[in-house]
PyMOL Python script that loads the backbone (N, CA, C, O; Angstrom):
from pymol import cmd

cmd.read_pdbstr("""\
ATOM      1  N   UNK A   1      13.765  19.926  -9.041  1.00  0.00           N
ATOM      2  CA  UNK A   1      13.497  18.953  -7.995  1.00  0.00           C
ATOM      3  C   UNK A   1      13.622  19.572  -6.610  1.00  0.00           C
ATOM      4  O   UNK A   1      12.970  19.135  -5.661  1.00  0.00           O
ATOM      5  N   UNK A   2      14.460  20.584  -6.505  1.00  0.00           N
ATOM      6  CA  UNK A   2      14.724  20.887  -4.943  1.00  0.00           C
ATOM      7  C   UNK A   2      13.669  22.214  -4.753  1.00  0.00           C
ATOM      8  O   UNK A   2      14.219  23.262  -4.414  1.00  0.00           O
ATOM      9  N   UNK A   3      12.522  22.236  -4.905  1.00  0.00           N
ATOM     10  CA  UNK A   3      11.218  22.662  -4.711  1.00  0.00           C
ATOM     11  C   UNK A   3      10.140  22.469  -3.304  1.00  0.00           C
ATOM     12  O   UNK A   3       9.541  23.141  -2.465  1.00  0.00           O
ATOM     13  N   UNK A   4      10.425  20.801  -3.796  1.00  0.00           N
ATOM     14  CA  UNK A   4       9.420  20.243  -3.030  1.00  0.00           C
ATOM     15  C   UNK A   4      10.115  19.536  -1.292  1.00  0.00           C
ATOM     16  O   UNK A   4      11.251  19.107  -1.093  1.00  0.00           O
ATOM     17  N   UNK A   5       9.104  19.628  -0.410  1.00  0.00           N
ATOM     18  CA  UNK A   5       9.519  18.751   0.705  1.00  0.00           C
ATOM     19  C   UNK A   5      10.188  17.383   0.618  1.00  0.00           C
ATOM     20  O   UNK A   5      11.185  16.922   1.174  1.00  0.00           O
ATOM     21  N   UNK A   6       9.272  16.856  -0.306  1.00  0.00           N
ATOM     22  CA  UNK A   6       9.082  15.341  -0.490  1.00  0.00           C
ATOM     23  C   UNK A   6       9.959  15.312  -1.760  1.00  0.00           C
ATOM     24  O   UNK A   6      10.024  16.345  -2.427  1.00  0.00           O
ATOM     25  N   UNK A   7      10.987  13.654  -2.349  1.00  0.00           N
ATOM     26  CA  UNK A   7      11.030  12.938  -3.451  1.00  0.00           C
ATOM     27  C   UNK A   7      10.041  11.895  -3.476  1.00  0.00           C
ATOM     28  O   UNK A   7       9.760  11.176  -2.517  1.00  0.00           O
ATOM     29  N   UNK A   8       9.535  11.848  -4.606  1.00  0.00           N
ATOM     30  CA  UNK A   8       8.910  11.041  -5.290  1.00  0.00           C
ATOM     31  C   UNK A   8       9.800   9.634  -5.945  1.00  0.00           C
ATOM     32  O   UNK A   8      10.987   9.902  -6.132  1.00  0.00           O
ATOM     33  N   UNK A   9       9.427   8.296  -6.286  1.00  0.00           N
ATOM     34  CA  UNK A   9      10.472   7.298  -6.777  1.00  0.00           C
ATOM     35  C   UNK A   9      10.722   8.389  -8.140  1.00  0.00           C
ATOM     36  O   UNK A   9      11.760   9.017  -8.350  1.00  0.00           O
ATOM     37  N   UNK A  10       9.521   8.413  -8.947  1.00  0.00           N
ATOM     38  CA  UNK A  10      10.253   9.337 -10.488  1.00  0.00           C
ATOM     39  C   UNK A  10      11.302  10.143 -10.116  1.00  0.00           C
ATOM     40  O   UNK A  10      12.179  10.360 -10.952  1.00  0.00           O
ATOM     41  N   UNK A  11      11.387  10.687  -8.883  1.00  0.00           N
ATOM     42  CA  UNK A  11      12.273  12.157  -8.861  1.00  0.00           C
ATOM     43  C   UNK A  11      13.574  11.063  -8.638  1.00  0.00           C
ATOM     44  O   UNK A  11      14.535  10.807  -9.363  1.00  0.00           O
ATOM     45  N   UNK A  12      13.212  10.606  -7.477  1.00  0.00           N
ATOM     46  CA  UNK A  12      14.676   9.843  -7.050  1.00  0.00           C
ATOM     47  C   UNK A  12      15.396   8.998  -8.326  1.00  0.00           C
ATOM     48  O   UNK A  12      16.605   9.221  -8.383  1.00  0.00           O
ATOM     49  N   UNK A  13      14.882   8.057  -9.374  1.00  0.00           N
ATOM     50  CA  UNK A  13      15.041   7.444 -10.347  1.00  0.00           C
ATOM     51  C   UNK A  13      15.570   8.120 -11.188  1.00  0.00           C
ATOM     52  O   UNK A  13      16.626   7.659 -11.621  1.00  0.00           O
ATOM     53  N   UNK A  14      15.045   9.589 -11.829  1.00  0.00           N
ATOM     54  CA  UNK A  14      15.520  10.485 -12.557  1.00  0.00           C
ATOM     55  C   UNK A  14      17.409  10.871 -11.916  1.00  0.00           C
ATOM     56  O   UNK A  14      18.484  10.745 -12.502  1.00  0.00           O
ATOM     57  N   UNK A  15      17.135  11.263 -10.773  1.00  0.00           N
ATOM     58  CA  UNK A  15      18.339  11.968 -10.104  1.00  0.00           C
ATOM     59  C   UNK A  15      19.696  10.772  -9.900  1.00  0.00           C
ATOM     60  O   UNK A  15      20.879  11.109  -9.942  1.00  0.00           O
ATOM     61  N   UNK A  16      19.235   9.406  -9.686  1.00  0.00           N
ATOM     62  CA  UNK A  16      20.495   8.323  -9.626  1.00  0.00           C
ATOM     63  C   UNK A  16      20.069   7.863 -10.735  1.00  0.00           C
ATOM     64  O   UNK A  16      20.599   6.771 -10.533  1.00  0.00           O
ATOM     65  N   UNK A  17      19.459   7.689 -11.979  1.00  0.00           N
ATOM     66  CA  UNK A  17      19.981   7.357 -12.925  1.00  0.00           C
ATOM     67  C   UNK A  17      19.155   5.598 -13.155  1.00  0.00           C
ATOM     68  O   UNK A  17      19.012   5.171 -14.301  1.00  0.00           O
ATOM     69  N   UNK A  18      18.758   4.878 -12.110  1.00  0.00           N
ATOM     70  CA  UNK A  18      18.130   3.930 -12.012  1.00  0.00           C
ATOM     71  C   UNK A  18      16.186   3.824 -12.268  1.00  0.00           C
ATOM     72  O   UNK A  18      15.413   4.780 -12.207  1.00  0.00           O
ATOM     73  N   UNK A  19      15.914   2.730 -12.481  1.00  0.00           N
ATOM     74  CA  UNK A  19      14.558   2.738 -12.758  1.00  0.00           C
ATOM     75  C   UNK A  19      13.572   3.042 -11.706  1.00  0.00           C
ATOM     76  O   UNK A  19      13.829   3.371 -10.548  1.00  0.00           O
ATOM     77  N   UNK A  20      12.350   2.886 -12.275  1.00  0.00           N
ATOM     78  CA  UNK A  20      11.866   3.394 -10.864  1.00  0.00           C
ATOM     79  C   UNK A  20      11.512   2.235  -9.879  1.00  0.00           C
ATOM     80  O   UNK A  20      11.585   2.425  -8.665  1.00  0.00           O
ATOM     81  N   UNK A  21      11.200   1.261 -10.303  1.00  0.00           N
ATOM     82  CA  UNK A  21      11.484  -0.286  -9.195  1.00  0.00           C
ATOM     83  C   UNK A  21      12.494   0.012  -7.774  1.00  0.00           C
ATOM     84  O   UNK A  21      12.320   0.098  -6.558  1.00  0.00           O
ATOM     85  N   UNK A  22      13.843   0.123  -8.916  1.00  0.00           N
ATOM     86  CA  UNK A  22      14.723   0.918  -7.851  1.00  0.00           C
ATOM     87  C   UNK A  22      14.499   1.936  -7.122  1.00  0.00           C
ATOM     88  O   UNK A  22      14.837   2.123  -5.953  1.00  0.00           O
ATOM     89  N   UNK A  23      14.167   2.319  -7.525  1.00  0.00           N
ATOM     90  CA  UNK A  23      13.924   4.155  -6.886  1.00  0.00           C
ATOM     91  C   UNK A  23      12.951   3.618  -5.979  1.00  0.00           C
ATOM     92  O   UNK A  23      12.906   4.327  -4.974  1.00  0.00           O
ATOM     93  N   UNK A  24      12.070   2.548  -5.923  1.00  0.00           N
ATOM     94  CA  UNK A  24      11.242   2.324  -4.844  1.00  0.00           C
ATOM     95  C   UNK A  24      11.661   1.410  -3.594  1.00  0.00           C
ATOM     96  O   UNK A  24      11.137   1.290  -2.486  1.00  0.00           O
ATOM     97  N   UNK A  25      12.302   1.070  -3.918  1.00  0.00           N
ATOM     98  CA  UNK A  25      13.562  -0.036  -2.973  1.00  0.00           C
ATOM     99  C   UNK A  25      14.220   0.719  -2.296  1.00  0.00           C
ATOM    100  O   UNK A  25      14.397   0.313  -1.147  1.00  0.00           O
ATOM    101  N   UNK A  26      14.883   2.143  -2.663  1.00  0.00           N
ATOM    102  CA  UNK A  26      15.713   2.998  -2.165  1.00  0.00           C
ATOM    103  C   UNK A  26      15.071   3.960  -1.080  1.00  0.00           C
ATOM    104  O   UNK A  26      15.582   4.372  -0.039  1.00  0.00           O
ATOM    105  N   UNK A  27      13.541   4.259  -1.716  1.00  0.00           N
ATOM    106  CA  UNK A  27      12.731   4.797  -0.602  1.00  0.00           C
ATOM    107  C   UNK A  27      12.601   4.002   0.824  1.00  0.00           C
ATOM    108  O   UNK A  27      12.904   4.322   1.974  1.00  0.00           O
ATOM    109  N   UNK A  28      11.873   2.531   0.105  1.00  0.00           N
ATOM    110  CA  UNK A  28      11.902   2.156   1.239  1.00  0.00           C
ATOM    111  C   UNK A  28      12.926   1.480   2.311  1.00  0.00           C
ATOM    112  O   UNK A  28      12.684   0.920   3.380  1.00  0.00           O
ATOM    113  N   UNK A  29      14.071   1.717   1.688  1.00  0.00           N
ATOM    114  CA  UNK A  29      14.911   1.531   2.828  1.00  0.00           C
ATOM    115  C   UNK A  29      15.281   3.115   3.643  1.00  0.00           C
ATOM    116  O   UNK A  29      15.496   2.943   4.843  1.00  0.00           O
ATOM    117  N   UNK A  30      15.342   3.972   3.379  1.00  0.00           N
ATOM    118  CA  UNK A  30      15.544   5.030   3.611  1.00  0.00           C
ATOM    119  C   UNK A  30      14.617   5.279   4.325  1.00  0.00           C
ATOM    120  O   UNK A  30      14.916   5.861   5.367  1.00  0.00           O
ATOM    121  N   UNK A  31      12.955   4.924   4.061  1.00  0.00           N
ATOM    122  CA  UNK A  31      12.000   5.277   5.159  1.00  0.00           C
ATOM    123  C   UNK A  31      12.080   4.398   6.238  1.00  0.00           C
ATOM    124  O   UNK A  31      11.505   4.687   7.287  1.00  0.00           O
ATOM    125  N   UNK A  32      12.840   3.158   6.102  1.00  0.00           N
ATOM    126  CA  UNK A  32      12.524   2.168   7.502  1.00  0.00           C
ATOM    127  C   UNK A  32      14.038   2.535   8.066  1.00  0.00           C
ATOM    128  O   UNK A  32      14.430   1.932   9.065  1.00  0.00           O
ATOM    129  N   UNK A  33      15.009   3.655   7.346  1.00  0.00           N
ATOM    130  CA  UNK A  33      15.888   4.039   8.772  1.00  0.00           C
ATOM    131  C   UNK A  33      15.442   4.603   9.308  1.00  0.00           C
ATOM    132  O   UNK A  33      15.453   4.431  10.527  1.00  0.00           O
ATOM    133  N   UNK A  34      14.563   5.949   8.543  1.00  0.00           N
ATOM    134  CA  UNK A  34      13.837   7.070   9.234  1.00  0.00           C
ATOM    135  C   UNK A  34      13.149   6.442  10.659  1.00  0.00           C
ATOM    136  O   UNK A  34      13.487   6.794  11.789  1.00  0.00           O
ATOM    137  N   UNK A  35      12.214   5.535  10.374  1.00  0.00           N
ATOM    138  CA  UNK A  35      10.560   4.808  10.878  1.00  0.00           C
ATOM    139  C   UNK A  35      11.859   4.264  12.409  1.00  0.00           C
ATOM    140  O   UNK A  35      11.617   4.535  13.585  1.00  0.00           O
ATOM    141  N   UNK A  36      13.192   3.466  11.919  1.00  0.00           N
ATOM    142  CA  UNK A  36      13.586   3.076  13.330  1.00  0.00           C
ATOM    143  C   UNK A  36      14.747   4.047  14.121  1.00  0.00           C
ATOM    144  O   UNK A  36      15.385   3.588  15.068  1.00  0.00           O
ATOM    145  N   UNK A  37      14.972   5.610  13.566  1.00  0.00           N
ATOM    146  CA  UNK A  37      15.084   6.929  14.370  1.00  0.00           C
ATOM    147  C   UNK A  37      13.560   7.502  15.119  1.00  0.00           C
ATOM    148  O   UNK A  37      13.571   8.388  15.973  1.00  0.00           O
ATOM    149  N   UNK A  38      12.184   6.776  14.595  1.00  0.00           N
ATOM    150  CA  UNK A  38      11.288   7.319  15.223  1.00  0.00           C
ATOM    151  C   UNK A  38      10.521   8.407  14.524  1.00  0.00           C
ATOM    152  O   UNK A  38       9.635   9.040  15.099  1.00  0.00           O
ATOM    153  N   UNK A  39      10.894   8.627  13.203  1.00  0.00           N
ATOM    154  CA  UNK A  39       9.727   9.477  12.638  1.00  0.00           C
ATOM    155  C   UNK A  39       8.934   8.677  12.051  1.00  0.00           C
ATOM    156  O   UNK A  39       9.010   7.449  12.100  1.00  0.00           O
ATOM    157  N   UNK A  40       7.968   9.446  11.343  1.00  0.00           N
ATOM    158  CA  UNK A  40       6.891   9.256  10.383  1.00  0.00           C
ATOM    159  C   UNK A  40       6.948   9.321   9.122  1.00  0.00           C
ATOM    160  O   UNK A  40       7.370  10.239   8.419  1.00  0.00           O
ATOM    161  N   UNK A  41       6.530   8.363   8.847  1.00  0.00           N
ATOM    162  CA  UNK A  41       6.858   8.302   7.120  1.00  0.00           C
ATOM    163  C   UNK A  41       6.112   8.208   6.030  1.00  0.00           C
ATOM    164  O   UNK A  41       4.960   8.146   6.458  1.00  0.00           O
ATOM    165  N   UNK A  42       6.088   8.156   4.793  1.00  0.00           N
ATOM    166  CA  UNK A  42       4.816   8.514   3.989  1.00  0.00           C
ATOM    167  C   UNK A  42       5.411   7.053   3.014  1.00  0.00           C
ATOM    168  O   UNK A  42       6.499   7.034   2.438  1.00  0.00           O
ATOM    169  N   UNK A  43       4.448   5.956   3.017  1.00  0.00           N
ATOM    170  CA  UNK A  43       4.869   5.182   1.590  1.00  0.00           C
ATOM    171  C   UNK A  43       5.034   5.978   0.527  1.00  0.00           C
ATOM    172  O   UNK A  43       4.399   6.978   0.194  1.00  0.00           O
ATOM    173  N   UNK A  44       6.094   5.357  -0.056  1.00  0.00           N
ATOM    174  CA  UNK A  44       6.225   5.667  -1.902  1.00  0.00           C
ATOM    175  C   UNK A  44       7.031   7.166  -1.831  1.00  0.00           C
ATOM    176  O   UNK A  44       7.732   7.499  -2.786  1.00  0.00           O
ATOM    177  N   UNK A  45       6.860   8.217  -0.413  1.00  0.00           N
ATOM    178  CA  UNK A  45       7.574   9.818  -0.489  1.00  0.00           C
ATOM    179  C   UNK A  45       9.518   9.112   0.564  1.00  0.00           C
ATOM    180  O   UNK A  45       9.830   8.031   1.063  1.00  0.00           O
ATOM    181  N   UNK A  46      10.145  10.249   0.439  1.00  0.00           N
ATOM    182  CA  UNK A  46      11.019  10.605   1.626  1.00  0.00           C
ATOM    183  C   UNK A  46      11.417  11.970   1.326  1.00  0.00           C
ATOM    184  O   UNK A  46      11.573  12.622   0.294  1.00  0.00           O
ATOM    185  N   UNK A  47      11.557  12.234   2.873  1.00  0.00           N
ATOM    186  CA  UNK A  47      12.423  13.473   2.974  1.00  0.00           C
ATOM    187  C   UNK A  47      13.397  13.889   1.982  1.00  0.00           C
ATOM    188  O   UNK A  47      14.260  13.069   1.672  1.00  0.00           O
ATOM    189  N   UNK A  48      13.395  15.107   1.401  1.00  0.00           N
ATOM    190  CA  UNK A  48      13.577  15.948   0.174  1.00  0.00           C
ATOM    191  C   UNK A  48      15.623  15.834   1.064  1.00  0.00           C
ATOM    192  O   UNK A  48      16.634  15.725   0.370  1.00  0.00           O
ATOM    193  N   UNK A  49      15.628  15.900   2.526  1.00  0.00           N
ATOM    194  CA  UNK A  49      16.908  16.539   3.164  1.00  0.00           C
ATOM    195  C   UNK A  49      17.357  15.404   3.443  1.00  0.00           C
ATOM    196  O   UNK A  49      18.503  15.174   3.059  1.00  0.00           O
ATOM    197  N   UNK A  50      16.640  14.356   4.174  1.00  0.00           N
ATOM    198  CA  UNK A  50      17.034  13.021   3.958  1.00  0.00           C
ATOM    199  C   UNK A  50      17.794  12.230   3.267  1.00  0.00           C
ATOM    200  O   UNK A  50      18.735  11.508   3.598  1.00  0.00           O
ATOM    201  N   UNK A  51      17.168  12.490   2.030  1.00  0.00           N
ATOM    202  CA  UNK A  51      17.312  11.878   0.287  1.00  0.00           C
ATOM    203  C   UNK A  51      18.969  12.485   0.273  1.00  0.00           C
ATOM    204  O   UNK A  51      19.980  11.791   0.155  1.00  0.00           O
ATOM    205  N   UNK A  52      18.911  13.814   0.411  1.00  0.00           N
ATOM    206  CA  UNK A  52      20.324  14.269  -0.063  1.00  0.00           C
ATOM    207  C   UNK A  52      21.518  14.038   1.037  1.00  0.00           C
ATOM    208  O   UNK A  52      22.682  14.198   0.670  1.00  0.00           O
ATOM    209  N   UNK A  53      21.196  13.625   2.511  1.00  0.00           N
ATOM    210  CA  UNK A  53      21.931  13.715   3.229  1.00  0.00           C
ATOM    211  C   UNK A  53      22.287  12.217   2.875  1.00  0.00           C
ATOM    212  O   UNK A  53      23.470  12.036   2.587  1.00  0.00           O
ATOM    213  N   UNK A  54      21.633  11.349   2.855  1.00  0.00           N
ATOM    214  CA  UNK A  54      22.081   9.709   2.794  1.00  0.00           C
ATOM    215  C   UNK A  54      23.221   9.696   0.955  1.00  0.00           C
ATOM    216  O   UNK A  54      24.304   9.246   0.581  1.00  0.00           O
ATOM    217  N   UNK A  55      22.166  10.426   0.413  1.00  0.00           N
ATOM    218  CA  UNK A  55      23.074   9.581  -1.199  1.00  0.00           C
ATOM    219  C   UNK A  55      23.993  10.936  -1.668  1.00  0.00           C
ATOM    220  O   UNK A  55      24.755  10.758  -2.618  1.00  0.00           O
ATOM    221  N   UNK A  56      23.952  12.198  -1.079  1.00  0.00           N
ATOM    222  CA  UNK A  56      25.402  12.702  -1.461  1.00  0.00           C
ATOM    223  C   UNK A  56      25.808  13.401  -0.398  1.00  0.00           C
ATOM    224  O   UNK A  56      26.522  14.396  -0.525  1.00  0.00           O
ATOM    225  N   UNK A  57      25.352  12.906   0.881  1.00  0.00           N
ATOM    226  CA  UNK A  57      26.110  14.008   1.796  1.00  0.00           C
ATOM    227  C   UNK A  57      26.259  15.078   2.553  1.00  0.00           C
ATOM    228  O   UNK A  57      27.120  15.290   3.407  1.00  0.00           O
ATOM    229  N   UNK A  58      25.258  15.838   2.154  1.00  0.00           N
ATOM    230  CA  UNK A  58      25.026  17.170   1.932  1.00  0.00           C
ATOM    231  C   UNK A  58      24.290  17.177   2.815  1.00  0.00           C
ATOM    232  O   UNK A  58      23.181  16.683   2.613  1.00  0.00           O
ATOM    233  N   UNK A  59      24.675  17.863   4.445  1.00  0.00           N
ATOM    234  CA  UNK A  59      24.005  18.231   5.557  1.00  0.00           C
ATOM    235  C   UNK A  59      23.665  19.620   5.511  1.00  0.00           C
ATOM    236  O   UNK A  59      24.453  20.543   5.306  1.00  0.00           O
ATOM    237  N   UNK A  60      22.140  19.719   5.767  1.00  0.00           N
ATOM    238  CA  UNK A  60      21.528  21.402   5.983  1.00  0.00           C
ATOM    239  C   UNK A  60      21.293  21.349   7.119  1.00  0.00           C
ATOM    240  O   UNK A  60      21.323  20.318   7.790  1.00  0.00           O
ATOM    241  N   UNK A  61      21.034  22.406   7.497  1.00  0.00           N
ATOM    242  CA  UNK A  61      20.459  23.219   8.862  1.00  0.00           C
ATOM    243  C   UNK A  61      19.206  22.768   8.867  1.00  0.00           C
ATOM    244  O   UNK A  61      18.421  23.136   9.741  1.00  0.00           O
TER     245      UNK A  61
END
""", "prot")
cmd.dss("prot")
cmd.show_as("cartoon", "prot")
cmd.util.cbc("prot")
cmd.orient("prot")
């Protein structure tokens, strides 16, 4: 998974363990924090650094 720019809901669903319904609920809340910091966002994708900084933490450079 840590390949790509982007998660996908499958990727995100796979990785917490939830369906992918969920996994699409989770995007899109995650893209409408992004969307009201002012970036750009892709329906259905989020940030690969995003993804990991919100659900475990894990700040990169």
């Amino acid at each position: 998974m840590a390949d790509t720019l982007f998660v996908r809901a499958s990727d995100v669903a796979k990785e917490m363990g939830v369906s992918e319904a969920m996994a699409y609920k989770i995007i899109r809340k995650l893209n409408n924090e992004l969307k009201e910091q002012g970036f750009v966002t892709v329906q259905g994708r989020l940030s690969r650094q995003y993804f990991e900084e919100r659900i475990y933490g894990i700040k990169t450079k």
